[in-house]
PyMOL Python script that loads the backbone (N, CA, C, O; Angstrom):
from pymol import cmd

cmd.read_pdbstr("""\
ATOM      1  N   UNK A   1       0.842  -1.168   0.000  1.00  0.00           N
ATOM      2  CA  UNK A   1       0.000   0.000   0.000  1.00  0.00           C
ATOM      3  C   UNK A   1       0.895   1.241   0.000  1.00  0.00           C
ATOM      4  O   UNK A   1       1.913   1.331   0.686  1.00  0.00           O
ATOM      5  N   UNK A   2       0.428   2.210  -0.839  1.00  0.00           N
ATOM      6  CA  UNK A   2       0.895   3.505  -0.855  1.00  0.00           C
ATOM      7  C   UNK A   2       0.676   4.516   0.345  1.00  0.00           C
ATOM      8  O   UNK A   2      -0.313   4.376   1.064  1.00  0.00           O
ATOM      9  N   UNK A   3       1.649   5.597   0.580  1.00  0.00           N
ATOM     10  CA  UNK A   3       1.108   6.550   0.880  1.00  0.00           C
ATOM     11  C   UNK A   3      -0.032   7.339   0.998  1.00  0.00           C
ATOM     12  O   UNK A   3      -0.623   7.737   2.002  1.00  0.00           O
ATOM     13  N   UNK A   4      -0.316   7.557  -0.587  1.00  0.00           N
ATOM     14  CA  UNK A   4      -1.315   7.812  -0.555  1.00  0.00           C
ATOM     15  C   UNK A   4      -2.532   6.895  -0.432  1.00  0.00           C
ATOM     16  O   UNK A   4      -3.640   7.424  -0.343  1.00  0.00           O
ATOM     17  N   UNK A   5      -2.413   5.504  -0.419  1.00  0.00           N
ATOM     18  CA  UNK A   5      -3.789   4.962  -0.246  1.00  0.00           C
ATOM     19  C   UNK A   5      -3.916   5.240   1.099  1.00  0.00           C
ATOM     20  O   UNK A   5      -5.020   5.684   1.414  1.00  0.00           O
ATOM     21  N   UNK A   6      -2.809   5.058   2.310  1.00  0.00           N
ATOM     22  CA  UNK A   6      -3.464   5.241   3.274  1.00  0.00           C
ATOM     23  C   UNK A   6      -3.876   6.670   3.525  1.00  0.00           C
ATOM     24  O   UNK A   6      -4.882   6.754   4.229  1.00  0.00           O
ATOM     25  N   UNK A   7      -3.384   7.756   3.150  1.00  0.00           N
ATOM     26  CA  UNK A   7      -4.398   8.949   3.147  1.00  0.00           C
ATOM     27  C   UNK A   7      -5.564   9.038   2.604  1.00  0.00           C
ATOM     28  O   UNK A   7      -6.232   9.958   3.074  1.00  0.00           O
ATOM     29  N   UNK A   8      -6.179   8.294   1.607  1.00  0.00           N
ATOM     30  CA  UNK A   8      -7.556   8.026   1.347  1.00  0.00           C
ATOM     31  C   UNK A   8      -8.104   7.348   1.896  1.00  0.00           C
ATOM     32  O   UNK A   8      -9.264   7.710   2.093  1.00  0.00           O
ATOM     33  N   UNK A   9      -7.610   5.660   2.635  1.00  0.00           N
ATOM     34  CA  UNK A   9      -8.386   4.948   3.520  1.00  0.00           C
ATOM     35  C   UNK A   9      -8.421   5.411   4.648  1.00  0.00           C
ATOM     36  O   UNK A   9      -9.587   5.294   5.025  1.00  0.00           O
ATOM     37  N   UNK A  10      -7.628   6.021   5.664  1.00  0.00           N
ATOM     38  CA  UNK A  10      -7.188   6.981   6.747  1.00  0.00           C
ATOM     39  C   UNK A  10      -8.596   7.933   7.200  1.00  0.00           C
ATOM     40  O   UNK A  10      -9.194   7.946   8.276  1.00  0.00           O
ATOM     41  N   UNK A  11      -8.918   8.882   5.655  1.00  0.00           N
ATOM     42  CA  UNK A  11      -9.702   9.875   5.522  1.00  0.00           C
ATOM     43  C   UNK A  11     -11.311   8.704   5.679  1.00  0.00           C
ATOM     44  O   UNK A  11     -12.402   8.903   6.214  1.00  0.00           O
ATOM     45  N   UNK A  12     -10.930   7.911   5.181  1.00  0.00           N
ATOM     46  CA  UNK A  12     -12.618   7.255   4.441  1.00  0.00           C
ATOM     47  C   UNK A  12     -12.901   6.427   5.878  1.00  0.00           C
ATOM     48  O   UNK A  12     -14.000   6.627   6.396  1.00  0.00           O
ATOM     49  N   UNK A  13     -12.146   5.683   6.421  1.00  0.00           N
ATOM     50  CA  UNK A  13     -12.324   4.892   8.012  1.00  0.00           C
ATOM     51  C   UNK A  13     -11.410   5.438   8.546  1.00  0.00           C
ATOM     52  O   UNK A  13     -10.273   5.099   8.217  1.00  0.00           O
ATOM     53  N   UNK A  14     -11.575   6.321   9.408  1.00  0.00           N
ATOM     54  CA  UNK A  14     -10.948   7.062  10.546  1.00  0.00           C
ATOM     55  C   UNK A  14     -10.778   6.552  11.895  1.00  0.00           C
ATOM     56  O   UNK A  14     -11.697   6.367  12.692  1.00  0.00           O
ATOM     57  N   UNK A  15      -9.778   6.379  12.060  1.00  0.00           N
ATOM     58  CA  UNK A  15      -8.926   5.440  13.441  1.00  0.00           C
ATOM     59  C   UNK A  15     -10.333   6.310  14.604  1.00  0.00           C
ATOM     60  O   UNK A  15     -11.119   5.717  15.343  1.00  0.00           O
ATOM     61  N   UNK A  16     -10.220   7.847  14.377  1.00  0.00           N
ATOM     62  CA  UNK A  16     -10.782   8.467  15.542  1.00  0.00           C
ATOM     63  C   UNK A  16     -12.285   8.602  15.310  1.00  0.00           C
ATOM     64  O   UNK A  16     -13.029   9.246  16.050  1.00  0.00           O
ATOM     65  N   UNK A  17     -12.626   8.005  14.330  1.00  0.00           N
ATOM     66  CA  UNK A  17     -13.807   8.081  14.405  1.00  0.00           C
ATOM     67  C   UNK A  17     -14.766   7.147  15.264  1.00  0.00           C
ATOM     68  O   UNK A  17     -14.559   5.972  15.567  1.00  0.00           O
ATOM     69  N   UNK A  18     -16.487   8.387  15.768  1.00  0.00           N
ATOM     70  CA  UNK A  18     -16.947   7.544  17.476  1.00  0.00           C
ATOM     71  C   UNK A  18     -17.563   6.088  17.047  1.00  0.00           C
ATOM     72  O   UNK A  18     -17.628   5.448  15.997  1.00  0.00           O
ATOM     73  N   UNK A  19     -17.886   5.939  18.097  1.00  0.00           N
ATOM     74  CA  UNK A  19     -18.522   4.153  18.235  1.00  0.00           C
ATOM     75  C   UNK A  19     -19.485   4.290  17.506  1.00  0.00           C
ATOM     76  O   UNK A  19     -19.635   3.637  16.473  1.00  0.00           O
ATOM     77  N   UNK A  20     -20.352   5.229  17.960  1.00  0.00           N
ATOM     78  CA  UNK A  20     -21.466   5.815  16.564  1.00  0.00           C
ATOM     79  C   UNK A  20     -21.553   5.264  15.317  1.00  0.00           C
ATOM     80  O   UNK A  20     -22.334   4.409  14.901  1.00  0.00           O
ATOM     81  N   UNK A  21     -20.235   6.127  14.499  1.00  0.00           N
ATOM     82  CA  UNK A  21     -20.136   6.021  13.314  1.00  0.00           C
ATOM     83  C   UNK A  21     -19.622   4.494  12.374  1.00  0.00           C
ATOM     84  O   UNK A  21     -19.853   4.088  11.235  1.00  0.00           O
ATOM     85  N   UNK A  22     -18.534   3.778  13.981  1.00  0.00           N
ATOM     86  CA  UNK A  22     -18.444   2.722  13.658  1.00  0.00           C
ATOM     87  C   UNK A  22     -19.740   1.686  13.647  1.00  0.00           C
ATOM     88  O   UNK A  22     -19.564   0.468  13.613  1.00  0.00           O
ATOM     89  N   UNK A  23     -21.072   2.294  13.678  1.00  0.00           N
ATOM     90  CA  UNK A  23     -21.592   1.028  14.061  1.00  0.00           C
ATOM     91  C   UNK A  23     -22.679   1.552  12.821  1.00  0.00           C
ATOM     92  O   UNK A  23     -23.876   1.343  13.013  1.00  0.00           O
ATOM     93  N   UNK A  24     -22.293   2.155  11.696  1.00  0.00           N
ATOM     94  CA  UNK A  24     -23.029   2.412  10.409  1.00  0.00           C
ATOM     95  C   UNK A  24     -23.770   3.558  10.366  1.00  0.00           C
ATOM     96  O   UNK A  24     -24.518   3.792   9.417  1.00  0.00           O
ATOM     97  N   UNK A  25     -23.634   4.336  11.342  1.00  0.00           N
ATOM     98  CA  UNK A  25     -24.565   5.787  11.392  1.00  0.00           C
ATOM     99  C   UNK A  25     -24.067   6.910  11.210  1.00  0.00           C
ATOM    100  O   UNK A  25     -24.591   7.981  11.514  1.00  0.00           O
ATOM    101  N   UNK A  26     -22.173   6.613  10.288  1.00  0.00           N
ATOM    102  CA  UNK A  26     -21.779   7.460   9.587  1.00  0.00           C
ATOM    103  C   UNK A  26     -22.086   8.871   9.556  1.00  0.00           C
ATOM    104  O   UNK A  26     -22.696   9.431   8.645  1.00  0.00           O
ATOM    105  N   UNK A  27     -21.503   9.564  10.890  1.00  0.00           N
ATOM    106  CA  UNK A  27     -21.699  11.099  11.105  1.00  0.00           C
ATOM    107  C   UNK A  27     -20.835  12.100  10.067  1.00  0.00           C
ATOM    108  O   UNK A  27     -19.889  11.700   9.389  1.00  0.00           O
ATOM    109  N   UNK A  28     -21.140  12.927  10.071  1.00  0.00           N
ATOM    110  CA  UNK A  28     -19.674  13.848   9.722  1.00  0.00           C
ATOM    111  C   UNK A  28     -18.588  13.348  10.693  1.00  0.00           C
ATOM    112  O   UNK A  28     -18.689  13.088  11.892  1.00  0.00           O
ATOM    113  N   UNK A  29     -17.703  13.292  10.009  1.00  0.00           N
ATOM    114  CA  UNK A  29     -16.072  13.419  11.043  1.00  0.00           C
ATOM    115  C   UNK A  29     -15.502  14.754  11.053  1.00  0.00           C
ATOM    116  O   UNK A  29     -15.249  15.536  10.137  1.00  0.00           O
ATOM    117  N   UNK A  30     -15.350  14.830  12.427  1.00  0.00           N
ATOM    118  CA  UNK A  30     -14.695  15.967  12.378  1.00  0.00           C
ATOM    119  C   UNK A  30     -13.238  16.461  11.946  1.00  0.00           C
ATOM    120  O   UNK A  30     -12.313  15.650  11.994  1.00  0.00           O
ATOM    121  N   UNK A  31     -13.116  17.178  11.716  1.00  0.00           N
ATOM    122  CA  UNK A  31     -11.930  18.011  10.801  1.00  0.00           C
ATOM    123  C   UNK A  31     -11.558  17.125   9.667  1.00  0.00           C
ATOM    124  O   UNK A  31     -10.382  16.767   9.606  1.00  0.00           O
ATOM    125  N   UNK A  32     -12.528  16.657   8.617  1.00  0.00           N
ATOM    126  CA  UNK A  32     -12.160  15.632   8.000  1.00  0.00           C
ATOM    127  C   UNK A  32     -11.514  16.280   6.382  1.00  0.00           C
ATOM    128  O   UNK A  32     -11.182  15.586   5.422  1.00  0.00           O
ATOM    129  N   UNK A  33     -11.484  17.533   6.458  1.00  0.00           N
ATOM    130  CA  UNK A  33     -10.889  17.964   5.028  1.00  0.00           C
ATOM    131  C   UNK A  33      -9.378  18.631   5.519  1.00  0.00           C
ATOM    132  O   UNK A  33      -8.487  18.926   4.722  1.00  0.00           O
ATOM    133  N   UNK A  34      -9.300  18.791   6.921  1.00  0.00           N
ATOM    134  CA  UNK A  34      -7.661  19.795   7.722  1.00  0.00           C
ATOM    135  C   UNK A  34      -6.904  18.579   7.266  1.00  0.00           C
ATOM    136  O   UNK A  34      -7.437  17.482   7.096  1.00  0.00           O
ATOM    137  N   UNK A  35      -5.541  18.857   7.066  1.00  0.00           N
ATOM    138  CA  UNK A  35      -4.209  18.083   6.289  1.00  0.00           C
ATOM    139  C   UNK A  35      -3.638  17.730   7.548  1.00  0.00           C
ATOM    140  O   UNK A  35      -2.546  17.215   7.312  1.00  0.00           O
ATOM    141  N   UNK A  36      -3.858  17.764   8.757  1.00  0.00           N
ATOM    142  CA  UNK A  36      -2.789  17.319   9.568  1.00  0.00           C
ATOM    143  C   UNK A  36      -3.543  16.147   9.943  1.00  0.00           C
ATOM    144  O   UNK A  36      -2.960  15.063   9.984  1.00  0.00           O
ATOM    145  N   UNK A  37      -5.204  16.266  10.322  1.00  0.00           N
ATOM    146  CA  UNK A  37      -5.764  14.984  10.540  1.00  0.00           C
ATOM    147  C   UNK A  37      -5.834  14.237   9.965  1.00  0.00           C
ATOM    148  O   UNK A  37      -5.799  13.103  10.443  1.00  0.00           O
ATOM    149  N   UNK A  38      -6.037  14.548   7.995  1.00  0.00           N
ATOM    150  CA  UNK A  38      -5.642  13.711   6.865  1.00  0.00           C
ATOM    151  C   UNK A  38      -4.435  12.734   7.487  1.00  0.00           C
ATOM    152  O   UNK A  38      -4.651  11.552   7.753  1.00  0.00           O
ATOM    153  N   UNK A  39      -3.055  13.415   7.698  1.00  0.00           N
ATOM    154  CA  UNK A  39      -1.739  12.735   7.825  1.00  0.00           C
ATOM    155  C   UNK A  39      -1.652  11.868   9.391  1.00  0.00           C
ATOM    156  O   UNK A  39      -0.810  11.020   9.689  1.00  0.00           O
ATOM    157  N   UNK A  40      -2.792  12.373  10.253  1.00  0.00           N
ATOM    158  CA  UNK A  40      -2.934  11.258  10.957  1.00  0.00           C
ATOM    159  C   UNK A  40      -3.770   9.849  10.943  1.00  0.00           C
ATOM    160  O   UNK A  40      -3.682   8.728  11.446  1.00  0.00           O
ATOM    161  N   UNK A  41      -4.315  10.310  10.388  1.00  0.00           N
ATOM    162  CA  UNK A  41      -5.157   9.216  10.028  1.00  0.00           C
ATOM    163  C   UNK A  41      -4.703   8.371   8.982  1.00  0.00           C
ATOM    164  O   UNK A  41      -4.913   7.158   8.954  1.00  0.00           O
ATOM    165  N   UNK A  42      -3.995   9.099   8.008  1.00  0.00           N
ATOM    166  CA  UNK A  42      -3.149   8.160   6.946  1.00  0.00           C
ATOM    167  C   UNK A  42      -2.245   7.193   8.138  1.00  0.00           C
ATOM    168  O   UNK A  42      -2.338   5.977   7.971  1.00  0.00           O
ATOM    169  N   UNK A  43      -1.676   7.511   8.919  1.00  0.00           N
ATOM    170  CA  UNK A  43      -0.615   7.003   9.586  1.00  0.00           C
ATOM    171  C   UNK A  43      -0.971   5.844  10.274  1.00  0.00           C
ATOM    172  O   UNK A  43      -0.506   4.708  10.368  1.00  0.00           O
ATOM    173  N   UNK A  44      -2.407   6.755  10.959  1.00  0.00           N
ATOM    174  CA  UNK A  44      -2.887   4.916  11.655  1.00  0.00           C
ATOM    175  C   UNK A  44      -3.318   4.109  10.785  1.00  0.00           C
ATOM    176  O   UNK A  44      -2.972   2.951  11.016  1.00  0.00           O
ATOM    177  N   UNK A  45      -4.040   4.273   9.717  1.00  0.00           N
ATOM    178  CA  UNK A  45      -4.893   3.524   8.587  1.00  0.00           C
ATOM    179  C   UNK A  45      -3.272   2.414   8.477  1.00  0.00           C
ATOM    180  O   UNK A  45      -3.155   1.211   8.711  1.00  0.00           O
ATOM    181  N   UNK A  46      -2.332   3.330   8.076  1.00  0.00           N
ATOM    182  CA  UNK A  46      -0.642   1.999   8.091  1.00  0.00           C
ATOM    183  C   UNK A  46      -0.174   1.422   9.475  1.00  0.00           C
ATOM    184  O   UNK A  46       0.665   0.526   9.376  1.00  0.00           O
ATOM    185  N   UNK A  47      -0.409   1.631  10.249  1.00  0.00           N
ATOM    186  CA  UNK A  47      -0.320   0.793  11.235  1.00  0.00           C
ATOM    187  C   UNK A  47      -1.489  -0.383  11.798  1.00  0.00           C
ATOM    188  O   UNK A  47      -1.356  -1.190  12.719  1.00  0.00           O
ATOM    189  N   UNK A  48      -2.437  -0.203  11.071  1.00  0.00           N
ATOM    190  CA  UNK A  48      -3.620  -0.538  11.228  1.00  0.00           C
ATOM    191  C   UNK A  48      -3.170  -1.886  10.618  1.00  0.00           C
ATOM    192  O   UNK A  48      -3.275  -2.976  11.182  1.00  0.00           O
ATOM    193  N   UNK A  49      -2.656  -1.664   9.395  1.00  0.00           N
ATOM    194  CA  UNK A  49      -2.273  -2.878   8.650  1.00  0.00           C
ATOM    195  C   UNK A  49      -1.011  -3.636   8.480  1.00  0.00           C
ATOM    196  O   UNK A  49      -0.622  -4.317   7.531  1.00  0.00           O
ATOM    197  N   UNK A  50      -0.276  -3.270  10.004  1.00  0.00           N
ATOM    198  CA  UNK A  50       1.015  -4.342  10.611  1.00  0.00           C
ATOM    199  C   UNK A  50       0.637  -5.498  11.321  1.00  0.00           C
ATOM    200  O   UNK A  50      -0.337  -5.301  12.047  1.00  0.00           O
ATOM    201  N   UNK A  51       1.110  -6.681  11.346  1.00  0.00           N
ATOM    202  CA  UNK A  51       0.773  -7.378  11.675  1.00  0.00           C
ATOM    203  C   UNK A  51       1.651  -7.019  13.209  1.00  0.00           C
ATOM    204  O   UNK A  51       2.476  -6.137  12.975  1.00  0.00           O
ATOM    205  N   UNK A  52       1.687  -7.468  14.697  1.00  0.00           N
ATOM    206  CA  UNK A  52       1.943  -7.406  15.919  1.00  0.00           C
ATOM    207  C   UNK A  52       1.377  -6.374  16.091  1.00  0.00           C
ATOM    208  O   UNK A  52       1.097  -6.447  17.287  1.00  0.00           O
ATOM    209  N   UNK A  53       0.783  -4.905  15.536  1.00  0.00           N
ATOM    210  CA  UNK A  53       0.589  -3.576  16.302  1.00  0.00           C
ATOM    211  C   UNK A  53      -1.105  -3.376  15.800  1.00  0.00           C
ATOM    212  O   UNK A  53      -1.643  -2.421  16.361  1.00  0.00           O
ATOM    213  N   UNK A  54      -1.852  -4.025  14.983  1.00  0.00           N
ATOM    214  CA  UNK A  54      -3.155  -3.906  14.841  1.00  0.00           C
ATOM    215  C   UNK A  54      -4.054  -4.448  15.790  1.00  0.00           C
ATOM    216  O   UNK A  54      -5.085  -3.888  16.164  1.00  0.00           O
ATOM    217  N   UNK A  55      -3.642  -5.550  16.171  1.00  0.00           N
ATOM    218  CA  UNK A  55      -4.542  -6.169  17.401  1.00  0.00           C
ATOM    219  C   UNK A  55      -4.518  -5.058  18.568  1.00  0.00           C
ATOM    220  O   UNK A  55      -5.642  -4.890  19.043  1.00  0.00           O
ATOM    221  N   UNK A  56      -3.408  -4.173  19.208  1.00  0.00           N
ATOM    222  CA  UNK A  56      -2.961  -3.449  20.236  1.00  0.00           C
ATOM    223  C   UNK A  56      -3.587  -2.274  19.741  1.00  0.00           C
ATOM    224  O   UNK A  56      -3.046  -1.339  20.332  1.00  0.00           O
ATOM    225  N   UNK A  57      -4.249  -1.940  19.142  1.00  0.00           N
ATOM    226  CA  UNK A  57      -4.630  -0.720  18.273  1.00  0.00           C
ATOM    227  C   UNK A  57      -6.459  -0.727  18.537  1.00  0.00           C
ATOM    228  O   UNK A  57      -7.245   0.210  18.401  1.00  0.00           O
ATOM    229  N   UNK A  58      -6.715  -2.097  18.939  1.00  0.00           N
ATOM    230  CA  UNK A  58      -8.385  -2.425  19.580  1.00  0.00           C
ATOM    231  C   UNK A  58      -8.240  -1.433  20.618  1.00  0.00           C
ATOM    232  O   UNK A  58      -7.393  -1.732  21.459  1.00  0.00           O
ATOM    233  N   UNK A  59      -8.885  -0.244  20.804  1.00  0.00           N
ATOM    234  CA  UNK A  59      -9.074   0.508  21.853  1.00  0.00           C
ATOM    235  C   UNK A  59     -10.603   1.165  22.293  1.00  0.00           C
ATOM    236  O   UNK A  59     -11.520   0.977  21.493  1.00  0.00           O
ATOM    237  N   UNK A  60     -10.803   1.699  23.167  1.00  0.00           N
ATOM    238  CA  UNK A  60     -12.181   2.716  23.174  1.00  0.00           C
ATOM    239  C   UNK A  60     -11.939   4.035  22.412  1.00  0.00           C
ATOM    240  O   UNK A  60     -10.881   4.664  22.395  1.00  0.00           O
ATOM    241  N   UNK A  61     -12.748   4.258  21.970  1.00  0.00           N
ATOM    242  CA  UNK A  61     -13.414   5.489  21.426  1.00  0.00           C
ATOM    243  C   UNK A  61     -12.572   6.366  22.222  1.00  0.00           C
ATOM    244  O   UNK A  61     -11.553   6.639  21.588  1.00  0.00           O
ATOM    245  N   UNK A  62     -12.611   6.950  23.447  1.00  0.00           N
ATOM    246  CA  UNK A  62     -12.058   7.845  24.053  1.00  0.00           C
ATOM    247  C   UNK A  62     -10.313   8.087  23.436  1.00  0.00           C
ATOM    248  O   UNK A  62      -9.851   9.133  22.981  1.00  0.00           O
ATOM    249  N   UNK A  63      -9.554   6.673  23.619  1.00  0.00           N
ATOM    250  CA  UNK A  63      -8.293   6.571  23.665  1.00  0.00           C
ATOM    251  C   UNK A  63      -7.909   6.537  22.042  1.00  0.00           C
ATOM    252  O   UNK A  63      -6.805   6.990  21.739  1.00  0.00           O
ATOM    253  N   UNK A  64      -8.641   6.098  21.143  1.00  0.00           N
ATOM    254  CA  UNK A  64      -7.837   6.939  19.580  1.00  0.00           C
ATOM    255  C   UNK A  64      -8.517   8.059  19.259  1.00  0.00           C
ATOM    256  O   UNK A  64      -8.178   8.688  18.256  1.00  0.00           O
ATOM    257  N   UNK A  65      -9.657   8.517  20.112  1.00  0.00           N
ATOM    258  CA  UNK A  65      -9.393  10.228  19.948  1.00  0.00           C
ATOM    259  C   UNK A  65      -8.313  11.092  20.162  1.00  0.00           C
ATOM    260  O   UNK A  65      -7.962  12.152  19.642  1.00  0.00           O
ATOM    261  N   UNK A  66      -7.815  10.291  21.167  1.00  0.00           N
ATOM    262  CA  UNK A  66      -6.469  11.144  22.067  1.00  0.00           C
ATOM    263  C   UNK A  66      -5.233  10.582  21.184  1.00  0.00           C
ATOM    264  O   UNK A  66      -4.372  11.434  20.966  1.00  0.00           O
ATOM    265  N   UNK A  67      -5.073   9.729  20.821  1.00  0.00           N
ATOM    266  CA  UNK A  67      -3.835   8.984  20.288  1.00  0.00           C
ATOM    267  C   UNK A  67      -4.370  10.058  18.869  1.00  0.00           C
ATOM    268  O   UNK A  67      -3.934  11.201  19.005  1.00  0.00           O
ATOM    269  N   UNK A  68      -4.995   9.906  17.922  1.00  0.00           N
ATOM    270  CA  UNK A  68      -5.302  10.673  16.502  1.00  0.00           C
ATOM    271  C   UNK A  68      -4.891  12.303  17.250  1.00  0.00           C
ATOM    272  O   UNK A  68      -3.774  12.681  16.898  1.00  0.00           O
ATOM    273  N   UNK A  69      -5.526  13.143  18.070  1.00  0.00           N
ATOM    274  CA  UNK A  69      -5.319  14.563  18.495  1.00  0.00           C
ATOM    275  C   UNK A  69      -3.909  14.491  19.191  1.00  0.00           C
ATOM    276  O   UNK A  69      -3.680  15.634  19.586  1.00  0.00           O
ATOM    277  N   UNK A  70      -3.173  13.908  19.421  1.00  0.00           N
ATOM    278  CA  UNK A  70      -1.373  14.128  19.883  1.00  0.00           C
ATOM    279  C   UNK A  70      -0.525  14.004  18.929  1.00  0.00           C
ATOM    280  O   UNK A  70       0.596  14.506  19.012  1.00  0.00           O
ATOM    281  N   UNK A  71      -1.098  13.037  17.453  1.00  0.00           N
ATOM    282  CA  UNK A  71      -0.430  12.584  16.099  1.00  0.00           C
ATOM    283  C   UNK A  71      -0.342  14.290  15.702  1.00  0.00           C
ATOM    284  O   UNK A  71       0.664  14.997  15.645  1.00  0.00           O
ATOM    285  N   UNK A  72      -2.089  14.730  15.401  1.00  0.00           N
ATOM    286  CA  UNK A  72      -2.079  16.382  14.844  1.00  0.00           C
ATOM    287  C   UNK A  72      -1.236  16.834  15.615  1.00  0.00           C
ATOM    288  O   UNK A  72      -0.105  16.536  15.231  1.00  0.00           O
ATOM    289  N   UNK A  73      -1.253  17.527  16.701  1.00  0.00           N
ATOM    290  CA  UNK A  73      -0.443  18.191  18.026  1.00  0.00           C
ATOM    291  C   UNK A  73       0.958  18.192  17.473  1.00  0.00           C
ATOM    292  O   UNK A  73       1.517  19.250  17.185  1.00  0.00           O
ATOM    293  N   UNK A  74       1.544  16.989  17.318  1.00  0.00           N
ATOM    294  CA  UNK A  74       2.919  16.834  16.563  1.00  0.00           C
ATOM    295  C   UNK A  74       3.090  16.942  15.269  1.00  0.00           C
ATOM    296  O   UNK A  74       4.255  17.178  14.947  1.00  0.00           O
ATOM    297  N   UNK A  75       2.283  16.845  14.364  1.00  0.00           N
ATOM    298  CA  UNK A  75       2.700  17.232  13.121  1.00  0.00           C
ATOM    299  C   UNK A  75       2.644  18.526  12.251  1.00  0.00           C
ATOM    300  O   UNK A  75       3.022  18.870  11.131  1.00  0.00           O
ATOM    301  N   UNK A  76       1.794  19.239  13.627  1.00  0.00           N
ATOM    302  CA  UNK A  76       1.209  20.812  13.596  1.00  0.00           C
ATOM    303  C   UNK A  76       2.551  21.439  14.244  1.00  0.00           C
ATOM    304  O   UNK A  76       2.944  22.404  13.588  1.00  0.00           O
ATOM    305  N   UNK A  77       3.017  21.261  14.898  1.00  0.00           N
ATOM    306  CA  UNK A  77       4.301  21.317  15.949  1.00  0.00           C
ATOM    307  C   UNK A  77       5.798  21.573  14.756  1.00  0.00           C
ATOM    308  O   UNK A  77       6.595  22.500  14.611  1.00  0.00           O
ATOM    309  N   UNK A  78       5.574  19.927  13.934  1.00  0.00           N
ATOM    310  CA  UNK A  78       7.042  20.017  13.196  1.00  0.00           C
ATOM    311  C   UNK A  78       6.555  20.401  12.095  1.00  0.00           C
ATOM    312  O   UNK A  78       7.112  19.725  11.230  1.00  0.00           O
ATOM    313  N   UNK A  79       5.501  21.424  11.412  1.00  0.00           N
ATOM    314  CA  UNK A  79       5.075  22.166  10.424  1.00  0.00           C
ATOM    315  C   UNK A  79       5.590  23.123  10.924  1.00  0.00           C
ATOM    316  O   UNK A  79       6.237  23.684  10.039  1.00  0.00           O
ATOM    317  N   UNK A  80       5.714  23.856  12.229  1.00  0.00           N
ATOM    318  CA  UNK A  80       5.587  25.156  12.900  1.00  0.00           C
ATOM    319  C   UNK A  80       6.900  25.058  12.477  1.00  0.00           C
ATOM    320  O   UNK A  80       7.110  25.910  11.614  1.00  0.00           O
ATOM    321  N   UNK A  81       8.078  24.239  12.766  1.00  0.00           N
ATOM    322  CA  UNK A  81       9.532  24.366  12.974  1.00  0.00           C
ATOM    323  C   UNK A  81      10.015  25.024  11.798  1.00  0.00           C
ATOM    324  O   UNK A  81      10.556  26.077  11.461  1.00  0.00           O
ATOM    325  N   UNK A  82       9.487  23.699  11.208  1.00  0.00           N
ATOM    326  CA  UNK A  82      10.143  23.421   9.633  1.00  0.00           C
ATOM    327  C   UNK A  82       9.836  24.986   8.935  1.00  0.00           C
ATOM    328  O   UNK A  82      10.823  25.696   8.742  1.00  0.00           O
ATOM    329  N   UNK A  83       8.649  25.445   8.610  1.00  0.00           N
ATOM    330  CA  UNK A  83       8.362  26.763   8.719  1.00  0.00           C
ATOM    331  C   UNK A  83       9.285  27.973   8.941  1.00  0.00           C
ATOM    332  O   UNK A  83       9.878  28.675   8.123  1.00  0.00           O
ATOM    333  N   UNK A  84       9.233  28.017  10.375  1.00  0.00           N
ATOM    334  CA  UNK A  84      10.361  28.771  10.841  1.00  0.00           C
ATOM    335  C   UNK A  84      11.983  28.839  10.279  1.00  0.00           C
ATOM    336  O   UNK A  84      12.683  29.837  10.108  1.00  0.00           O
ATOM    337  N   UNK A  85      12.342  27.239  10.033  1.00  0.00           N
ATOM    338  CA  UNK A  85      13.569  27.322   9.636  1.00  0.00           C
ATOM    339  C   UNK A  85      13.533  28.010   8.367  1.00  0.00           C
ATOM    340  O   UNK A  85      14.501  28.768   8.301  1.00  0.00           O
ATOM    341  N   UNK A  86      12.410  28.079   6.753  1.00  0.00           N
ATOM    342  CA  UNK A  86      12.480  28.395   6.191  1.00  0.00           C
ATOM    343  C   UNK A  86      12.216  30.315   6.244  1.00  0.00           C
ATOM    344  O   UNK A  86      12.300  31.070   5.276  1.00  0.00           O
ATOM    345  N   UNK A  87      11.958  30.617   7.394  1.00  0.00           N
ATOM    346  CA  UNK A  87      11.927  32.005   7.568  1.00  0.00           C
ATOM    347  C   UNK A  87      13.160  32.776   8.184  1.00  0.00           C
ATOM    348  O   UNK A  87      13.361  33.971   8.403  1.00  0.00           O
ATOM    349  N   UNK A  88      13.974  31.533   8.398  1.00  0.00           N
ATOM    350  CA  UNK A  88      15.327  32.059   9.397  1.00  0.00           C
ATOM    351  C   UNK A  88      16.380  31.946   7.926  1.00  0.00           C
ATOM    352  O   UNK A  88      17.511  32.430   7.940  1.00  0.00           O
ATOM    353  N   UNK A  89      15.855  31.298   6.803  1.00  0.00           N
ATOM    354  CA  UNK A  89      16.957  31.265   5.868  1.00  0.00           C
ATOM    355  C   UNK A  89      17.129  32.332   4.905  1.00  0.00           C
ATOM    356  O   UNK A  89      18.055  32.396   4.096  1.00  0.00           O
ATOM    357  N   UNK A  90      15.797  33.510   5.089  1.00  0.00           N
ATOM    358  CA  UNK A  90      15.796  34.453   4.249  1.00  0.00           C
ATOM    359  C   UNK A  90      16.678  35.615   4.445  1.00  0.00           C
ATOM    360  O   UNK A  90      16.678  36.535   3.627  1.00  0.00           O
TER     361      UNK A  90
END
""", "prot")
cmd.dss("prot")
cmd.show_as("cartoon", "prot")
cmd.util.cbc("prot")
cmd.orient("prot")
């Protein structure tokens, strides 16, 4: 699997998405068009599909909300840097 498939499967079954939606009543997801939740959700969608770390990945609702919102947190974080460095090179 590609990169990009898991940013389309990521986006389409969302690690953080609620018990709700997992159970076919398909809500809106939230922040489902922002690029950092895209890239988290791409990320779990690939871990999703390791063999030793998918079974450990069975969690509540509560706990891959929080695991998906610390992925953003950090990738919003090393956007900020990376950013910066390109403003410190001008």
């Amino acid at each position: 699997m590609t990169a990009k498939d898991d940013l389309l499967l990521g986006n389409e079954y969302p690690y953080d998405a609620s018990d709700a939606w997992w159970n076919c009543k398909h809500d809106a997801i939230p922040h489902e068009s922002e690029w950092a939740w895209r890239a988290a959700r791409g990320i779990m969608n690939d871990l999703q599909d390791r063999s030793g770390i998918k079974n450990e990945l069975n969690v509540s609702e509560d706990i891959r909300i929080e695991i998906v919102t610390a992925m953003v947190e950090i990738i919003l974080e090393a956007a900020k840097e990376e950013e910066g460095r390109y403003d410190r090179r001008d």
